[in-house]
Structures are given as C-alpha cells and as structure tokens.
C-alpha positions in Angstrom: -8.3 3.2 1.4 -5.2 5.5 2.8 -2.5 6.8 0.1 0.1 9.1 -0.2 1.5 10.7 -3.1 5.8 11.6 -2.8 7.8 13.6 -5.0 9.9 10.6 -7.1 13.3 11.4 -5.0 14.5 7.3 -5.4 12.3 6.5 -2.8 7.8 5.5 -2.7 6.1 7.4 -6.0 3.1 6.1 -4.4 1.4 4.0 -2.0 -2.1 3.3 -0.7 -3.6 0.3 1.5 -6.8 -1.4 1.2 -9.2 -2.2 2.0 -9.2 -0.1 5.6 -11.3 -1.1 7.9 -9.6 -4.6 7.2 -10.8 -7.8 8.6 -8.5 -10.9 7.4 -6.4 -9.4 4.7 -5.4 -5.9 3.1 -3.0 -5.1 0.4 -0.3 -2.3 0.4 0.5 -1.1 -3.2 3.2 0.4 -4.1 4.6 2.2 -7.1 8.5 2.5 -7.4 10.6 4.3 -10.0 13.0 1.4 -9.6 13.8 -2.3 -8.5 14.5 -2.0 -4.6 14.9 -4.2 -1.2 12.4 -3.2 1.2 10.7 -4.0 4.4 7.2 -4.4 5.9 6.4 -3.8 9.2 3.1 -4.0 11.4 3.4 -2.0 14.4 0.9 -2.0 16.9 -0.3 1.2 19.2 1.7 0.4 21.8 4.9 0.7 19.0 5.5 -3.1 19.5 6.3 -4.9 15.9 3.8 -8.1 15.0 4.8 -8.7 11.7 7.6 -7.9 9.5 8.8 -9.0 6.6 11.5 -8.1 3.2 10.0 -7.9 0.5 11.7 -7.1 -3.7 9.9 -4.5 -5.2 10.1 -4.4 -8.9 10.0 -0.8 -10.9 6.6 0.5 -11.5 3.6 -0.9 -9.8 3.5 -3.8 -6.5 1.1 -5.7 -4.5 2.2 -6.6 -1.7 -0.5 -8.7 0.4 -1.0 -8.4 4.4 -2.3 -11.3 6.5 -3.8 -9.9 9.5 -5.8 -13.1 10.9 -3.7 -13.5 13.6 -4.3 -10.1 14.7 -6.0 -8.4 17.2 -9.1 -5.7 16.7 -7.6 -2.3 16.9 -5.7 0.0 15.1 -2.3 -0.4 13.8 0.3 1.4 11.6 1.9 -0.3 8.3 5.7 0.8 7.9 7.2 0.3 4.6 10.8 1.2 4.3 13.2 1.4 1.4 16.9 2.7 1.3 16.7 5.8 2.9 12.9 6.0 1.8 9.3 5.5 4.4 6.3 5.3 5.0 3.7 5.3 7.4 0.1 3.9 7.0 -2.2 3.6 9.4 -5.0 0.5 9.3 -7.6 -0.8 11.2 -8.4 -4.3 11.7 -11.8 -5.2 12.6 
C-alpha cells in the first residue's frame, strides 16, 4: 500500500492505493473534505497516459477502483487531480 497524508487546504485529506504490487485490479482511496470533480490518470514510465478517466468524489471517504488487465508488467504512476489539488502514486503491476 502507498498513502499520503495533506494538510485539508480544499484539496486530498488523504489517499492511499492498494494493493501494490497489483496484478488485475487496485483501488485508490480517497478522503475529501468536500464533494469535488476529479480526474484519474495512469501514466506510464515513459510519461505516456493509458488510462484516464473523471470521476465525482463525494465528501468524506471514496473508492475508486483501477482496472489494470490491459496493462503491461512494469511500473506506473497514478495521478489524481482535483481543482487546483494532486497527487502522485506510484504502482506496480505485475
């Protein structure tokens, strides 16, 4: 599991991914001090984007699952942004 811990400015209270090493599927959660648009990205090492999606994030806590079947073994990097809020999680698929 990778998390991260921010001061509640507006933007992520907190987020962590799991599981890591992944192998199908891994799930971002997210806590938010309120409802927000936001966007998911996988970026692979190479900085290209393979998957991005918006997702709503409701106040408090959020699940938000990742499919990475399609991918590639190798290391990638989970970008979630919000508003002027994001952040950077780095995964490895197996």
């Amino acid at each position: 599991m990778v998390d991260t811990e921010e001061p509640n400015n507006g933007g992520f209270v907190r987020v962590s991914l799991a599981p890591n090493p992944a192998t199908d599927a891994a799930r971002l959660s997210v806590n938010v001090p309120a409802s927000m648009e936001a966007q998911v990205s996988i970026v692979n090492m190479l900085g290209q984007t393979v998957q991005r999606r918006n997702v709503r994030l409701t106040e408090g806590d959020n699940t938000i699952g990742l499919d990475m079947q399609q991918l590639a073994p190798g290391t990638y990097v989970v970008r979630l942004l919000a508003g002027n809020s994001g952040v950077a999680l780095k995964v490895v698929k197996q």
